[in-house]
Structure formats: C-alpha cells, structure tokens
mmCIF file as Biopython writes it, N, C-alpha, C and O atoms, coordinates in Angstrom:
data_model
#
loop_
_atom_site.group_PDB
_atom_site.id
_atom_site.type_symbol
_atom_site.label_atom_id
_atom_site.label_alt_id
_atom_site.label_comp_id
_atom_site.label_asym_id
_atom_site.label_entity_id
_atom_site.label_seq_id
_atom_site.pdbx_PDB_ins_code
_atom_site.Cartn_x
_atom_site.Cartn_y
_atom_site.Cartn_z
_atom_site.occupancy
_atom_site.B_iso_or_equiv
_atom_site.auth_seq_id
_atom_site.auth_asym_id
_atom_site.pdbx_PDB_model_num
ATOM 1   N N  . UNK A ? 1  ? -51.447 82.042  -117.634 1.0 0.0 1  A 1 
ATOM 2   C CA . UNK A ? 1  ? -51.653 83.334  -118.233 1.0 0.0 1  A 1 
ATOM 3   C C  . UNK A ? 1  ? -52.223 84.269  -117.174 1.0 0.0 1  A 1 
ATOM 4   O O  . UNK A ? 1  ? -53.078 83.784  -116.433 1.0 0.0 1  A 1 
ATOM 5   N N  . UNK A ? 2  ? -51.940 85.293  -117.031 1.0 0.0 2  A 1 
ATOM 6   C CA . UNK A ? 2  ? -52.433 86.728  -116.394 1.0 0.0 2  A 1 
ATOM 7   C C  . UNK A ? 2  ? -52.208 87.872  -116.920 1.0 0.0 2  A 1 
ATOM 8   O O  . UNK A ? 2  ? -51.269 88.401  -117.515 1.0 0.0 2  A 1 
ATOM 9   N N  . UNK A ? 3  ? -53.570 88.251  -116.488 1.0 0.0 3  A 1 
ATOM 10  C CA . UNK A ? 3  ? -53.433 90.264  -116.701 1.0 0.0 3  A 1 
ATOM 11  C C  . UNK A ? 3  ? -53.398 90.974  -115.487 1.0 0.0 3  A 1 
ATOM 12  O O  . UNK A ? 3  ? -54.115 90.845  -114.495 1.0 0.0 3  A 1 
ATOM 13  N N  . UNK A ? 4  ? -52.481 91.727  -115.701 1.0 0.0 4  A 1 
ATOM 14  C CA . UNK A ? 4  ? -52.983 93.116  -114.690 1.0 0.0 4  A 1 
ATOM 15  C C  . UNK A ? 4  ? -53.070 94.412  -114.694 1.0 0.0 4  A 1 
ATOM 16  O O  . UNK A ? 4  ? -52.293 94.972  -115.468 1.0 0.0 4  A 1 
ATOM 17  N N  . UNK A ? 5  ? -53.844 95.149  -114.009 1.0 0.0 5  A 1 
ATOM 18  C CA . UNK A ? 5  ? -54.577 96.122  -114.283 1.0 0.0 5  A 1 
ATOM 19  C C  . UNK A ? 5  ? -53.805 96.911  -112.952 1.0 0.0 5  A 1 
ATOM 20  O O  . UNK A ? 5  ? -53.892 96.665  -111.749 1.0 0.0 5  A 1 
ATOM 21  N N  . UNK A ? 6  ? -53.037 97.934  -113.666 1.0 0.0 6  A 1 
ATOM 22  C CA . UNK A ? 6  ? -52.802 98.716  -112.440 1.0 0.0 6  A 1 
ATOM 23  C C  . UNK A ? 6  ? -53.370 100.429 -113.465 1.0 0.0 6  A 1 
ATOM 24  O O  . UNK A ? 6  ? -53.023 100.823 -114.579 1.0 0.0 6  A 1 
ATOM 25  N N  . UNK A ? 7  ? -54.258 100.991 -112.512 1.0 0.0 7  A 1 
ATOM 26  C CA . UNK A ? 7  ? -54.913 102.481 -112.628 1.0 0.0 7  A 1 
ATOM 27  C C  . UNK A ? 7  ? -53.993 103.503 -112.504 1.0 0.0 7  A 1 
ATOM 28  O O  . UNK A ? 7  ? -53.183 103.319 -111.595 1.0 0.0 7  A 1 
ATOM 29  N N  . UNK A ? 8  ? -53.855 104.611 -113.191 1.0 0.0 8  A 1 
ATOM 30  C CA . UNK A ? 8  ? -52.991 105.329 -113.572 1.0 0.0 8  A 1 
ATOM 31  C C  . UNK A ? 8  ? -52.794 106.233 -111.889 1.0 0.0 8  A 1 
ATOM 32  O O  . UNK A ? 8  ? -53.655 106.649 -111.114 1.0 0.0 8  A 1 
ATOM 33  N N  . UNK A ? 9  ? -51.128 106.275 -111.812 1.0 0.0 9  A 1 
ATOM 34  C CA . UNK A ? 9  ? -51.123 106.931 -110.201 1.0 0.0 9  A 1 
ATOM 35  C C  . UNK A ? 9  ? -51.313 106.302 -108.864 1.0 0.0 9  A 1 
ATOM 36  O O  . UNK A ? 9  ? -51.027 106.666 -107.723 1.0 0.0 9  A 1 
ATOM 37  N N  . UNK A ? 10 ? -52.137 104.780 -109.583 1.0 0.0 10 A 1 
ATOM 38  C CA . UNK A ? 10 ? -52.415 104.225 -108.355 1.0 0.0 10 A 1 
ATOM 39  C C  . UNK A ? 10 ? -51.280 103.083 -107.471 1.0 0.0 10 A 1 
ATOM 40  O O  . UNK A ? 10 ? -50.973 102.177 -108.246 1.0 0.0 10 A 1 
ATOM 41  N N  . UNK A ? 11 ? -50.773 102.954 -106.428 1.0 0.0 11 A 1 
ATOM 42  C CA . UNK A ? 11 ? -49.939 102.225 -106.156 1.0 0.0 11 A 1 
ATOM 43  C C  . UNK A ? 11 ? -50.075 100.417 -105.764 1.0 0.0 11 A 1 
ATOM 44  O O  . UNK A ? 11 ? -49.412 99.586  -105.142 1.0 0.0 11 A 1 
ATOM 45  N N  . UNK A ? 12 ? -51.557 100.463 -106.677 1.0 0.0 12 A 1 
ATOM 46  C CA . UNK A ? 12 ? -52.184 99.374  -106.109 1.0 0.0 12 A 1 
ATOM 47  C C  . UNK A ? 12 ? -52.650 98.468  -107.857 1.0 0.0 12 A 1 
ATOM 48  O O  . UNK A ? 12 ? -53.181 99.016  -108.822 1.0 0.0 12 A 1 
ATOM 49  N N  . UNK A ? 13 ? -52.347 97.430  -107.776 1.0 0.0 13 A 1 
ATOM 50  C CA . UNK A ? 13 ? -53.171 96.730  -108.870 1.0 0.0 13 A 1 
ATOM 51  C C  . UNK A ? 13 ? -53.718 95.632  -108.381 1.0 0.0 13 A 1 
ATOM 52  O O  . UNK A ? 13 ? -53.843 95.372  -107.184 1.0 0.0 13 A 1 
ATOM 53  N N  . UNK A ? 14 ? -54.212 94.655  -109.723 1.0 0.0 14 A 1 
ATOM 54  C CA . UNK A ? 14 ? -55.139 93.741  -109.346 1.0 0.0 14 A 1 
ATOM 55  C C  . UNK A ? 14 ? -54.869 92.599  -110.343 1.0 0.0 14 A 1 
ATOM 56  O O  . UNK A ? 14 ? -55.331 93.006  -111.409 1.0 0.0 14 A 1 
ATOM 57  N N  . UNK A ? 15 ? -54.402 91.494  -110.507 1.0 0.0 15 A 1 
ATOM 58  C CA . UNK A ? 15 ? -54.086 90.452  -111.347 1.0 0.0 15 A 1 
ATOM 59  C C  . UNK A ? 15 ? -55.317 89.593  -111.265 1.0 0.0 15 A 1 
ATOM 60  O O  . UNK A ? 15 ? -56.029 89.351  -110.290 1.0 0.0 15 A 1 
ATOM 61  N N  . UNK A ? 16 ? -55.447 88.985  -113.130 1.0 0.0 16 A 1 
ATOM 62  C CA . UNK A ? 16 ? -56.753 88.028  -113.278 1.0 0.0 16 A 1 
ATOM 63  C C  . UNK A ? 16 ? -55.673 87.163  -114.127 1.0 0.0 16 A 1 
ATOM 64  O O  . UNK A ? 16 ? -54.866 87.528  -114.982 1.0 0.0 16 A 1 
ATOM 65  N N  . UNK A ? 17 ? -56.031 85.528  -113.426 1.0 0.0 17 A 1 
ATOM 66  C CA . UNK A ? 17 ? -55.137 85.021  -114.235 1.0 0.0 17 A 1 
ATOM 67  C C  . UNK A ? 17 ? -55.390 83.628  -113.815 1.0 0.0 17 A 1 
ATOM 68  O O  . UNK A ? 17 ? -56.088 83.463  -112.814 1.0 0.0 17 A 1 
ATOM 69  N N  . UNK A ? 18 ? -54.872 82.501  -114.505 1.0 0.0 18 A 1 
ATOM 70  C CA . UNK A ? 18 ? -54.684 81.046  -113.903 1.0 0.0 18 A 1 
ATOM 71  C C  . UNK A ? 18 ? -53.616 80.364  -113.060 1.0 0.0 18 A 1 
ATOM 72  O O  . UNK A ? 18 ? -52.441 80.401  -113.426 1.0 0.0 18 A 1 
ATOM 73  N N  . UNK A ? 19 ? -54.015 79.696  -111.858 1.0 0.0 19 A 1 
ATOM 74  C CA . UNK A ? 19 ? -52.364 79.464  -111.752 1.0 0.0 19 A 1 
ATOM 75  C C  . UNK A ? 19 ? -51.941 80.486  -110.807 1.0 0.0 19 A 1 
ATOM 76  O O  . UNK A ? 19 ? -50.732 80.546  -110.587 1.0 0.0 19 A 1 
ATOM 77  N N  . UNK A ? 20 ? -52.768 81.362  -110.162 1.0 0.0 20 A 1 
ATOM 78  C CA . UNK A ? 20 ? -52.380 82.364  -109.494 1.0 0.0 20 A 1 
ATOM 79  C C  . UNK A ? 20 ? -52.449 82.274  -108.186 1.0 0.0 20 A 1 
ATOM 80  O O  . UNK A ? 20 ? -51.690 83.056  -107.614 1.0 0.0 20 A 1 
ATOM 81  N N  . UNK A ? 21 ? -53.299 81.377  -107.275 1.0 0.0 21 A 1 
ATOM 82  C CA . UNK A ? 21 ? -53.749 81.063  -105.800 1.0 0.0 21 A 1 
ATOM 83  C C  . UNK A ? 21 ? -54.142 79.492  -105.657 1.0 0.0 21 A 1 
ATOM 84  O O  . UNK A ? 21 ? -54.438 78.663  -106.518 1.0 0.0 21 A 1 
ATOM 85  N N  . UNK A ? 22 ? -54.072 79.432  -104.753 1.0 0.0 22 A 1 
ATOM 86  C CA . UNK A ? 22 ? -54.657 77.685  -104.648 1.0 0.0 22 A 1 
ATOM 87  C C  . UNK A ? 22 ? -55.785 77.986  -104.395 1.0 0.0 22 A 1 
ATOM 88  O O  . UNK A ? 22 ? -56.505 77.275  -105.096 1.0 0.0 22 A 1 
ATOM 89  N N  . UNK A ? 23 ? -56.654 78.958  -103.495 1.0 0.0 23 A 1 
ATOM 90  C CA . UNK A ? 23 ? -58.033 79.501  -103.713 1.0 0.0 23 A 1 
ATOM 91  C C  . UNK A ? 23 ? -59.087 78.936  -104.568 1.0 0.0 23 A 1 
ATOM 92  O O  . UNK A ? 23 ? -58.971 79.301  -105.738 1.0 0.0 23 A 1 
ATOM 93  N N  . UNK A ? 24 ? -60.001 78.217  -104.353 1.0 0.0 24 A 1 
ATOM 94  C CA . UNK A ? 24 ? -61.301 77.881  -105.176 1.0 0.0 24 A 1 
ATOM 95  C C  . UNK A ? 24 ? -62.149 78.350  -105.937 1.0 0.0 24 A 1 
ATOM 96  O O  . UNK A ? 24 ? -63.175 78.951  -105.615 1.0 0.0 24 A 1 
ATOM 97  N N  . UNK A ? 25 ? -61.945 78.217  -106.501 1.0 0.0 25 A 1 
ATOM 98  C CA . UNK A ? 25 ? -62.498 79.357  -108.074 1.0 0.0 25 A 1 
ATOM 99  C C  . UNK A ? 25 ? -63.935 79.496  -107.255 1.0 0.0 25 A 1 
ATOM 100 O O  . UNK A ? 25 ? -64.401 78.664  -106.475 1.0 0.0 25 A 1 
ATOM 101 N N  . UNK A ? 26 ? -64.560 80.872  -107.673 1.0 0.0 26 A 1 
ATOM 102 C CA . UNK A ? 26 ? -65.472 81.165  -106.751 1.0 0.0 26 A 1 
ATOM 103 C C  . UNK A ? 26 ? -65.567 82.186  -105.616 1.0 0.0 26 A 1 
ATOM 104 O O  . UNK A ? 26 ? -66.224 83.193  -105.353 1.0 0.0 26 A 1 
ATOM 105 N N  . UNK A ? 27 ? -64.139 81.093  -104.808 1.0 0.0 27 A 1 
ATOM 106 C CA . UNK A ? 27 ? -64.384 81.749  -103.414 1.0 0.0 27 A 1 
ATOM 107 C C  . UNK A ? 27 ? -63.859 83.284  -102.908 1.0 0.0 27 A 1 
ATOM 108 O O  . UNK A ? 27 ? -63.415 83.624  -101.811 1.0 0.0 27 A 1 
ATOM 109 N N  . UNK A ? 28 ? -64.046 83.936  -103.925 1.0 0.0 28 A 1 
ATOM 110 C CA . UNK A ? 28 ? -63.372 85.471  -103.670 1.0 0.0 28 A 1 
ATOM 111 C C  . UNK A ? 28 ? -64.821 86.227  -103.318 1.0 0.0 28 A 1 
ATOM 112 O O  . UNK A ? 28 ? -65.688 86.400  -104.175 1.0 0.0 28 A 1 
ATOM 113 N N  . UNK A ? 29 ? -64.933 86.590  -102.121 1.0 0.0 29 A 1 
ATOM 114 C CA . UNK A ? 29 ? -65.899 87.944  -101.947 1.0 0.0 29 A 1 
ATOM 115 C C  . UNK A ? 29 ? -65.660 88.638  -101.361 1.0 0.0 29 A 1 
ATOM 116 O O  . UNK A ? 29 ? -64.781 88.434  -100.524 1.0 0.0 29 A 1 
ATOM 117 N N  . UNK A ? 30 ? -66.471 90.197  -101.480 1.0 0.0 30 A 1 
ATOM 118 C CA . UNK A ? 30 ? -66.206 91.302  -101.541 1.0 0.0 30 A 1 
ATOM 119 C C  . UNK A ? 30 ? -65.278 92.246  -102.607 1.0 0.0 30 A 1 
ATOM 120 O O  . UNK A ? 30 ? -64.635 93.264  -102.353 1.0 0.0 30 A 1 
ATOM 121 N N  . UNK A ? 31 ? -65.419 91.661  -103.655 1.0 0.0 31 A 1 
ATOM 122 C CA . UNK A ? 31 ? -64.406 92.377  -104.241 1.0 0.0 31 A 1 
ATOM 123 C C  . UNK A ? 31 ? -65.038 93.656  -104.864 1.0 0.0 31 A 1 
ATOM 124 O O  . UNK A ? 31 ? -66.210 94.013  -104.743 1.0 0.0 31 A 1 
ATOM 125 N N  . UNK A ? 32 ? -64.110 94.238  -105.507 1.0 0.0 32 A 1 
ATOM 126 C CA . UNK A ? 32 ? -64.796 95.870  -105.836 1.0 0.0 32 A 1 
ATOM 127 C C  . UNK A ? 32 ? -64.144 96.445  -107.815 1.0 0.0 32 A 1 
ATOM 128 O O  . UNK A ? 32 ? -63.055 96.993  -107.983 1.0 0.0 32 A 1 
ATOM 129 N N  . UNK A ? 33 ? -64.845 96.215  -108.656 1.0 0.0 33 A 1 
ATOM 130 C CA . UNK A ? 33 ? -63.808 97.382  -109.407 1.0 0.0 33 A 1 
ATOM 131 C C  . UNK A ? 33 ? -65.039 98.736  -109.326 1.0 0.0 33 A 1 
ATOM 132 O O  . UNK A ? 33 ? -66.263 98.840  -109.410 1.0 0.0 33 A 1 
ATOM 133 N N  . UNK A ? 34 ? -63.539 99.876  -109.055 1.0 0.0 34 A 1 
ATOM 134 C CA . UNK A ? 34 ? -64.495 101.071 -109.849 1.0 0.0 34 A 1 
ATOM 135 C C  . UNK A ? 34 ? -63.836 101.462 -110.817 1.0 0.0 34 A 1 
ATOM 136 O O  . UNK A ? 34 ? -62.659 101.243 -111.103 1.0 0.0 34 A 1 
ATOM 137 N N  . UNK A ? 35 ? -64.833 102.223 -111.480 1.0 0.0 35 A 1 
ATOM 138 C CA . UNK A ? 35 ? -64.862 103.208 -112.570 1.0 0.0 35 A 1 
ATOM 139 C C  . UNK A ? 35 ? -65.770 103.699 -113.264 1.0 0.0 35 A 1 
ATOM 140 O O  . UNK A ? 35 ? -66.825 103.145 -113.572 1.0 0.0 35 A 1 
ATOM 141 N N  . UNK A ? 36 ? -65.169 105.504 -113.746 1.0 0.0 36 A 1 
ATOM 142 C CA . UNK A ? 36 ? -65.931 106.085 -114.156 1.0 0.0 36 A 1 
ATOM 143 C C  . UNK A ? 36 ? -67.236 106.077 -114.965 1.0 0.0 36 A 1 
ATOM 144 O O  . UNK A ? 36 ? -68.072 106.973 -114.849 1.0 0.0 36 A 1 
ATOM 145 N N  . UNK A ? 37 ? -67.429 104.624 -116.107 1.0 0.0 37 A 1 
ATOM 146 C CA . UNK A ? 37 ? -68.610 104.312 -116.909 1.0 0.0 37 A 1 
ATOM 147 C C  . UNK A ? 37 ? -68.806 103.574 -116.561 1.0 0.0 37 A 1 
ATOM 148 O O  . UNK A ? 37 ? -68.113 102.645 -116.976 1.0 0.0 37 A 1 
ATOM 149 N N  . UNK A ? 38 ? -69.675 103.279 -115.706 1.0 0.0 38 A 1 
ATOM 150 C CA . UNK A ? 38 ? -70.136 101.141 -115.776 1.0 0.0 38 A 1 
ATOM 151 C C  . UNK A ? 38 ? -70.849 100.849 -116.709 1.0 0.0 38 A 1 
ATOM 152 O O  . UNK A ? 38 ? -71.020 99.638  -116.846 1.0 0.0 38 A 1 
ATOM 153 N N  . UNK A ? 39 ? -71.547 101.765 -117.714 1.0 0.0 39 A 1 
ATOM 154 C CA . UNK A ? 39 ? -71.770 100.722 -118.790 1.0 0.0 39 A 1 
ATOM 155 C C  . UNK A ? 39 ? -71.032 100.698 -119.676 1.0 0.0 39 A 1 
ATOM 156 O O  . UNK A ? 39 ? -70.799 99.533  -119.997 1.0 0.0 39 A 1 
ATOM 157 N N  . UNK A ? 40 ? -70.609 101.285 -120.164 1.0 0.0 40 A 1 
ATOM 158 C CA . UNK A ? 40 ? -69.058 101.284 -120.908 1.0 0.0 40 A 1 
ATOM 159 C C  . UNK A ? 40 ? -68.062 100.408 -120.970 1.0 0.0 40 A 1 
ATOM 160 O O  . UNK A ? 40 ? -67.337 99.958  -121.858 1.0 0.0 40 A 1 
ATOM 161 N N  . UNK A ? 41 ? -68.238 100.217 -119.389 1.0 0.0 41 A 1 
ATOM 162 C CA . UNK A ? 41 ? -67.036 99.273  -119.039 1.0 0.0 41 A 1 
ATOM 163 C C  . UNK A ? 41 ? -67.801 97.443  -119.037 1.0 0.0 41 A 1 
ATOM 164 O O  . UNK A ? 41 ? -67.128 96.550  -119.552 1.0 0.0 41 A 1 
ATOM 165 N N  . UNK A ? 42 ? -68.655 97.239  -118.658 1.0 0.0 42 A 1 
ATOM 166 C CA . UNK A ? 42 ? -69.347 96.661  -118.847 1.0 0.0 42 A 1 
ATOM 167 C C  . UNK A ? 42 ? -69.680 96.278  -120.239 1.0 0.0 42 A 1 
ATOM 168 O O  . UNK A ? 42 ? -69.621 95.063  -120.428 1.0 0.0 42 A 1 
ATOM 169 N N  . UNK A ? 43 ? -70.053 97.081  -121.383 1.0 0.0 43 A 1 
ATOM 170 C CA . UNK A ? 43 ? -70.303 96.827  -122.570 1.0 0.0 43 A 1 
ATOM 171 C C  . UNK A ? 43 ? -68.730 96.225  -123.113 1.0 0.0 43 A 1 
ATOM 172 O O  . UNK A ? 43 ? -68.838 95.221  -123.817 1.0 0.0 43 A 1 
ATOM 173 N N  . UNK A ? 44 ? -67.613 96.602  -122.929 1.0 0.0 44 A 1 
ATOM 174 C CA . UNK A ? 44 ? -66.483 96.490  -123.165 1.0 0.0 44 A 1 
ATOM 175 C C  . UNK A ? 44 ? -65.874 94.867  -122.384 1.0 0.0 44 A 1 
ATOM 176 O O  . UNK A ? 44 ? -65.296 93.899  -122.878 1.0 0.0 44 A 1 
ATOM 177 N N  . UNK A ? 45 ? -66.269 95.130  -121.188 1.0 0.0 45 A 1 
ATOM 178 C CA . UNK A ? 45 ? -65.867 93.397  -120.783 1.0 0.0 45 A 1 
ATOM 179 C C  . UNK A ? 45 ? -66.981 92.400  -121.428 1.0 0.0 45 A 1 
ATOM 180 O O  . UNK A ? 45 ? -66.831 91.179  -121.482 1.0 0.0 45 A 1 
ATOM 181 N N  . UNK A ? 46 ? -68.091 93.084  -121.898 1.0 0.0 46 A 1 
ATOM 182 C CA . UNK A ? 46 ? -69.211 91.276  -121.856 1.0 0.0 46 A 1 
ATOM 183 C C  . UNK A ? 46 ? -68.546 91.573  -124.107 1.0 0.0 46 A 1 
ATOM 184 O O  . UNK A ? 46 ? -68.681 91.122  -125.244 1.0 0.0 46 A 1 
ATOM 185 N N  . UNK A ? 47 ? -68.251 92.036  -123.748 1.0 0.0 47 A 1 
ATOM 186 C CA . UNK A ? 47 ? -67.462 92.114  -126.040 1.0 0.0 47 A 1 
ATOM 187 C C  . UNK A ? 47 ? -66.290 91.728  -125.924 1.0 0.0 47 A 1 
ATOM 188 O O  . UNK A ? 47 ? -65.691 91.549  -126.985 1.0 0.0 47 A 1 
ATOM 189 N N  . UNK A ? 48 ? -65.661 91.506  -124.834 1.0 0.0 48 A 1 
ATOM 190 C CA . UNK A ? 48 ? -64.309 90.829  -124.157 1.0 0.0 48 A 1 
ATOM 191 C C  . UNK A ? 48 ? -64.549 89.172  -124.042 1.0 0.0 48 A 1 
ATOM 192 O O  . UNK A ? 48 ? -63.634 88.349  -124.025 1.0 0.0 48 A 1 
ATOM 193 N N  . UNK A ? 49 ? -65.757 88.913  -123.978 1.0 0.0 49 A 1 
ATOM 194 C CA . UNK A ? 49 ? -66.093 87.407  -123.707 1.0 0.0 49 A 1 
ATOM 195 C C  . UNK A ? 49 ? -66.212 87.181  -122.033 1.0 0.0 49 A 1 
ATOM 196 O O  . UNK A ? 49 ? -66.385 86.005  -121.711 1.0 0.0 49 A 1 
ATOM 197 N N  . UNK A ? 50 ? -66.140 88.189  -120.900 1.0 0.0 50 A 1 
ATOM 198 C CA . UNK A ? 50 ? -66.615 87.837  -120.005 1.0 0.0 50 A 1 
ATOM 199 C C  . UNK A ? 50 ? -68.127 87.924  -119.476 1.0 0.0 50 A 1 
ATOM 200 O O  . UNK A ? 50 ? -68.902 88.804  -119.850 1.0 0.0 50 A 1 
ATOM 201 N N  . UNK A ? 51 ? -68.407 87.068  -118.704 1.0 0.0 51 A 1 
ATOM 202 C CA . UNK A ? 51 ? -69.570 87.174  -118.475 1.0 0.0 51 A 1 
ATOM 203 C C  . UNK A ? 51 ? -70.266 87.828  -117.301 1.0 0.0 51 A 1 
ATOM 204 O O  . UNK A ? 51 ? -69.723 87.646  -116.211 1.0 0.0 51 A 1 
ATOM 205 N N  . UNK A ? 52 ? -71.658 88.748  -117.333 1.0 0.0 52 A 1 
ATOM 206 C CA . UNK A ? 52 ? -71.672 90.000  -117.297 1.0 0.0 52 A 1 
ATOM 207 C C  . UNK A ? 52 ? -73.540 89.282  -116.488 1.0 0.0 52 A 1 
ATOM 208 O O  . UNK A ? 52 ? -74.272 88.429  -116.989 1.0 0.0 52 A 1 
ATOM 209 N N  . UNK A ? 53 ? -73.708 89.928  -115.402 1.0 0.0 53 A 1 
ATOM 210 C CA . UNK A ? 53 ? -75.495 89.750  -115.182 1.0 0.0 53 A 1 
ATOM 211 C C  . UNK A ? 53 ? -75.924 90.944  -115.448 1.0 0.0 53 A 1 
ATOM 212 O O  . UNK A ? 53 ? -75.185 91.927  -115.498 1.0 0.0 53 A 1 
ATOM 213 N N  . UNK A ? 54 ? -77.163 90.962  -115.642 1.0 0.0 54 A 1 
ATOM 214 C CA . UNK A ? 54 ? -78.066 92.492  -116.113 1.0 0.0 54 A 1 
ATOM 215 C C  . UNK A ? 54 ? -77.878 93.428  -114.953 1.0 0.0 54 A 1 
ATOM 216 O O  . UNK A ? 54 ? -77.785 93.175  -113.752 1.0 0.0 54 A 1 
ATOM 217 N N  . UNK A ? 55 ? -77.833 94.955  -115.819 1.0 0.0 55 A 1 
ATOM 218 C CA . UNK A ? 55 ? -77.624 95.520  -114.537 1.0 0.0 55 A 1 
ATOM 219 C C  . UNK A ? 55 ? -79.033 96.721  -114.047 1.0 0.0 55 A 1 
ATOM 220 O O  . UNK A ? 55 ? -79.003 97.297  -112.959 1.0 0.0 55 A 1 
#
C-alpha cells in the first residue's frame, strides 16, 4: 500500500508506503514536510493514527 502527496503546482511529490525501498525503516534523515499550519496539520495526522512528539 502507498500514498502520495503531490502539492498543488508542485513538480515534486513524496510517497509513504510499504514495500517501497529496501531501506531500514528508520533510516531516512533529513527529511522536511512544509506547510502552512503545523498545528493543524499535525492535529490532522496524530487523528490520522500517526504518531506525533509534542511540539
């Protein structure tokens, strides 16, 4: 299963999914999302079931 998130205009997206890299769960750093509300967006992913540290 995967999602992806491509931003309106943008020529760039970003896939979350299983099954997608041989990569070690974990080993991704530096990564970045922006957007305009972070708590919003935040309130909206941790009511999504992901998990979220205090900000």
């Amino acid at each position: 299963m995967a999602v992806e998130f491509t931003p309106l205009g943008s020529g760039c997206s970003v896939q979350f999914g299983t099954g997608l890299t041989t990569a070690a769960p974990g080993s991704a750093q530096n990564m970045y999302l922006c957007v305009s509300d972070v708590v919003a967006t935040r309130d909206r992913l941790t009511a999504l079931g992901v998990e979220a540290g205090d900000y």
